[in-house]
C-alpha positions as CSV (number, residue, x, y, z in Angstrom):
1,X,117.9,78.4,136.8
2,X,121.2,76.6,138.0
3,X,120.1,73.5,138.4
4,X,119.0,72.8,135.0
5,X,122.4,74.6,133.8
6,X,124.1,71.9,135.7
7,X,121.9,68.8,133.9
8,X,123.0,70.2,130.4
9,X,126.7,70.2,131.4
10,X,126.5,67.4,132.5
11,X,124.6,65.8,129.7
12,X,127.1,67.6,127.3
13,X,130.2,65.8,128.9
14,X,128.4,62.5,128.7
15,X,128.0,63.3,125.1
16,X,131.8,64.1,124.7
17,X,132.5,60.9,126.8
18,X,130.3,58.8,124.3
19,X,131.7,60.2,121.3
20,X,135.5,59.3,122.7
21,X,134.1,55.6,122.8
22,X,135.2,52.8,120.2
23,X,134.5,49.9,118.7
24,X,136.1,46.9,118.4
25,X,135.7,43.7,116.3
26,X,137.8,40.5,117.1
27,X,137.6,37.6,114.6
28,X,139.1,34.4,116.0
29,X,140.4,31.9,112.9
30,X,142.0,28.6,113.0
31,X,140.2,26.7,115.9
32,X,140.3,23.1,114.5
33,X,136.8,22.4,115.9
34,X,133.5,24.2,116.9
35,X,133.7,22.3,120.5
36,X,133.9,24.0,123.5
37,X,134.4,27.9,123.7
38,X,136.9,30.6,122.6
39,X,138.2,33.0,125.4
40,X,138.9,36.8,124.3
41,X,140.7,38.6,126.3
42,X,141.5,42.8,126.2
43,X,144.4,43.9,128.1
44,X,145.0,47.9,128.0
45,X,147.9,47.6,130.0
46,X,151.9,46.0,129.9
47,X,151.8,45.0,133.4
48,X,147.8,43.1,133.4
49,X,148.8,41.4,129.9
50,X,148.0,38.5,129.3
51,X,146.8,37.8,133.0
52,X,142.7,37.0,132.2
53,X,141.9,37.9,135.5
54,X,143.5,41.3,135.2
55,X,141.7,42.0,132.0
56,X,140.5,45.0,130.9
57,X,137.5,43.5,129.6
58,X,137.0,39.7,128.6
59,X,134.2,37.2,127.5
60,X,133.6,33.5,126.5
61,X,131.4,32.7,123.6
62,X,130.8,29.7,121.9
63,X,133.5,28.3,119.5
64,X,132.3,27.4,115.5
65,X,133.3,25.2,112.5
66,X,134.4,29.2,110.7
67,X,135.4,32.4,112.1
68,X,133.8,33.3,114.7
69,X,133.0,37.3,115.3
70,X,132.7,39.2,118.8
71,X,132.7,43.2,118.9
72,X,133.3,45.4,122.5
73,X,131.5,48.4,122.3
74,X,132.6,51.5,124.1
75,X,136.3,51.2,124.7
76,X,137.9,54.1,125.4
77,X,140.9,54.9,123.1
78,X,144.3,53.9,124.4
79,X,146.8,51.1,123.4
80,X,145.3,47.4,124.1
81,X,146.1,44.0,123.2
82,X,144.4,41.2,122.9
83,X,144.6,37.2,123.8
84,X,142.6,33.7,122.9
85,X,142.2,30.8,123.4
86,X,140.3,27.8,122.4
87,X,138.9,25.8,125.2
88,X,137.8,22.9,123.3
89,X,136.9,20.8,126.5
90,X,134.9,23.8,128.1
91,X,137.1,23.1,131.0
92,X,137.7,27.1,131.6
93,X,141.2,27.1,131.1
94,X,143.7,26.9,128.8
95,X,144.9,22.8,129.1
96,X,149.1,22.6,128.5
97,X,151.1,19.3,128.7
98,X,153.0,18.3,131.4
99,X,156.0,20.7,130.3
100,X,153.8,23.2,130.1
101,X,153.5,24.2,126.3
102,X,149.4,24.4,125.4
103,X,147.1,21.9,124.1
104,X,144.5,24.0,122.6
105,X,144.6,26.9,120.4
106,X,145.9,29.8,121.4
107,X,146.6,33.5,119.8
108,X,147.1,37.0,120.2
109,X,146.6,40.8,118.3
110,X,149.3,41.4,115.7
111,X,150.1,37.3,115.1
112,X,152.2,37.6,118.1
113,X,153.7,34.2,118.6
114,X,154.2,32.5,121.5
115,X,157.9,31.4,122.0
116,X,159.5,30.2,125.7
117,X,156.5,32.2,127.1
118,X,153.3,34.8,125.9
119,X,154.4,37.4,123.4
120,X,155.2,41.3,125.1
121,X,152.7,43.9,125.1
122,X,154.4,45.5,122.8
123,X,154.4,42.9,120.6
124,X,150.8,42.4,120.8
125,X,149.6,46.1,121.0
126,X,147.4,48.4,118.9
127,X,146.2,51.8,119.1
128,X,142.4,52.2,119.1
129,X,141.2,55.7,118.3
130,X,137.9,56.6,119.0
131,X,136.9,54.8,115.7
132,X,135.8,50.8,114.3
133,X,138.8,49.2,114.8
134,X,138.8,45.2,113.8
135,X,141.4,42.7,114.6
136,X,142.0,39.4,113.7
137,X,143.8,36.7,116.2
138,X,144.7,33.2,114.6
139,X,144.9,30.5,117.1
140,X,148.1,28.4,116.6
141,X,148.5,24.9,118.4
């Protein structure tokens, strides 16, 4: 009779774990072409942000002539921010010129802008509950 007491505990915190999870919608606006791809970016962290490779979570899709609409299912609630980035040449990276200010699109949670460098965290932060939670970034360039 233990063992099956243990499966429903367990099962019952994987419930409690799944209902803690959230939703969140990005919509990217403002990319002045549907070349290339848009690069999304969720950092839930001051020290990772806005590092891609030290992401929270992150994924490329392709760019379009509108909005285009991307949703990460299953966050757990915390503060997060997010980055984009429009890499109209699909060259993986966000192209700058040669004193380093960006070529293509770029944009973050909260219109943070970009001034001698990225916007803080703080800046670009948002709490996410354990609710649908949508965001939209306008790329600037």
């Amino acid at each position: 009779m233990l063992r099956p007491a243990l499966v429903t505990a367990s099962l019952c915190g994987f419930g409690l774990a799944a209902a803690q999870a959230a939703d969140l919608t990005l919509t990217v606006s403002g990319a002045r072409s549907a070349n290339g791809s848009l690069g999304l970016a969720i950092f839930n962290s001051e020290s990772a942000f806005p590092r891609a490779p030290q992401a929270f979570a992150s994924v490329r899709i392709k760019a379009g002539p509108a909005d285009v609409v991307f949703t990460f299912h299953g966050l757990p609630p915390g503060k997060y921010a997010v980055s984009s980035y429009h890499d109209e040449n699909d060259n993986g990276k966000l192209d700058s010129d040669a004193v380093g200010f960006p070529t293509e699109g770029l944009g973050f949670s909260n219109d943070a802008r970009v001034a001698t460098g990225p916007p803080s965290f703080a800046k670009a932060a948002f709490d996410l509950s354990d609710e649908k939670k949508s965001v939209t970034i306008k790329l600037v360039y």
